[in-house]
C-alpha positions in Angstrom: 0.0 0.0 0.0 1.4 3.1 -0.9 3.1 5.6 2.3 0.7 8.0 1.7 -2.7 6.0 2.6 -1.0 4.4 5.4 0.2 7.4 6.8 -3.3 8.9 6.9 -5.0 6.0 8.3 -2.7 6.0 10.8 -4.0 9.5 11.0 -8.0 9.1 11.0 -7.5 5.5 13.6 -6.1 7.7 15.6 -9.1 10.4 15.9 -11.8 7.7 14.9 -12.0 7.5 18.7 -14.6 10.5 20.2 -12.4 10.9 23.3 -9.5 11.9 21.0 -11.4 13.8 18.5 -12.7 15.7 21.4 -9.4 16.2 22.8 -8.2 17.5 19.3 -10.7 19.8 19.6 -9.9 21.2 23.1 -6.3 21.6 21.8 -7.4 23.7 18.8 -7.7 26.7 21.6 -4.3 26.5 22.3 -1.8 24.4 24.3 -3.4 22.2 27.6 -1.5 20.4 30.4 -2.4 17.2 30.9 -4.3 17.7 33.8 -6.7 20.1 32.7 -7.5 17.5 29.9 -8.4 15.1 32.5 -10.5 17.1 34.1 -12.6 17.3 31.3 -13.3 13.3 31.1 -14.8 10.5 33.3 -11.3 8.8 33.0 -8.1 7.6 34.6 -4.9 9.3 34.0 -3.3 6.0 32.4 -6.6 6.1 30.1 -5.8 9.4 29.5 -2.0 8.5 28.9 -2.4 6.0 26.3 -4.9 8.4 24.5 -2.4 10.8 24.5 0.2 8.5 23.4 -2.0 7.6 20.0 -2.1 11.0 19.3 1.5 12.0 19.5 2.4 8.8 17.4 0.3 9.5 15.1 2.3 13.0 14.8 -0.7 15.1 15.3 -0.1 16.5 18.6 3.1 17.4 20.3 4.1 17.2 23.8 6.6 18.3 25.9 7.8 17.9 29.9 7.6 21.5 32.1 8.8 19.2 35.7 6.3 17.3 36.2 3.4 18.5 34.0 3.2 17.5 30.3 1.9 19.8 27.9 0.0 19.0 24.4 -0.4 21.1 21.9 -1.8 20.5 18.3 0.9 19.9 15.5 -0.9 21.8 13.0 1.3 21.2 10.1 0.7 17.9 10.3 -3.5 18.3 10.4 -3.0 20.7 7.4 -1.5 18.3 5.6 -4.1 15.7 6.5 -6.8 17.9 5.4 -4.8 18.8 1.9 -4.3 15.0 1.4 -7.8 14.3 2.0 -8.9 16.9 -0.3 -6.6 15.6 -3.3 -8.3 12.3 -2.4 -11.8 13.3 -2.1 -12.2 14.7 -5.7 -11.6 13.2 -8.9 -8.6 15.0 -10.8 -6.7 14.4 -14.2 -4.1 11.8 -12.6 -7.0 10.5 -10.2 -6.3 6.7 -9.0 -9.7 5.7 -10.9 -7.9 6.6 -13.7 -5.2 4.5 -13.7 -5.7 1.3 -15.5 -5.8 -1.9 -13.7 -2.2 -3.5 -13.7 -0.5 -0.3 -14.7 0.9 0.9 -11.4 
């Protein structure tokens, strides 16, 4: 499969869950320590953790240690790229994939 669809699977797996979608959101107002994430859920801090984890790994949010707080932050060249892939792949176009024929790739 070619880098580009895993890459933005990786991508949409990683906000297909409501929790992290929700926590993308929050970060689109600017940076959040962890704990004032948490305090928006019904949820353990190493539910929180792993959620957090996904999201980094899937390179659309940074972190980063202040002592002992982490702070998240949205990586917003990375969701602007997501949005520009999904919108070349969303639309049919001269060199679209349904235009290639079948055992010519």
């Amino acid at each position: 499969m070619e880098p580009i669809y895993k890459e933005t699977s990786k991508i949409l797996k990683a906000i297909s869950d409501a929790k992290r979608l929700r926590i993308v959101d929050m970060l689109s107002c600017g940076e959040l320590c962890a704990c004032k994430i948490l305090e928006s859920f019904d949820i353990t801090q190493p539910t929180l953790s792993h959620d957090m984890k996904v999201l980094v790994e899937a390179g659309i949010v940074n972190d980063r240690r202040d002592g002992k707080n982490i702070y998240y932050s949205l990586n917003m060249e990375k969701l602007e790229g997501l949005l520009s892939k999904l919108n070349v792949m969303f639309y049919e176009k001269e060199d679209c994939i349904c235009n290639i024929k079948k055992g010519s790739s």
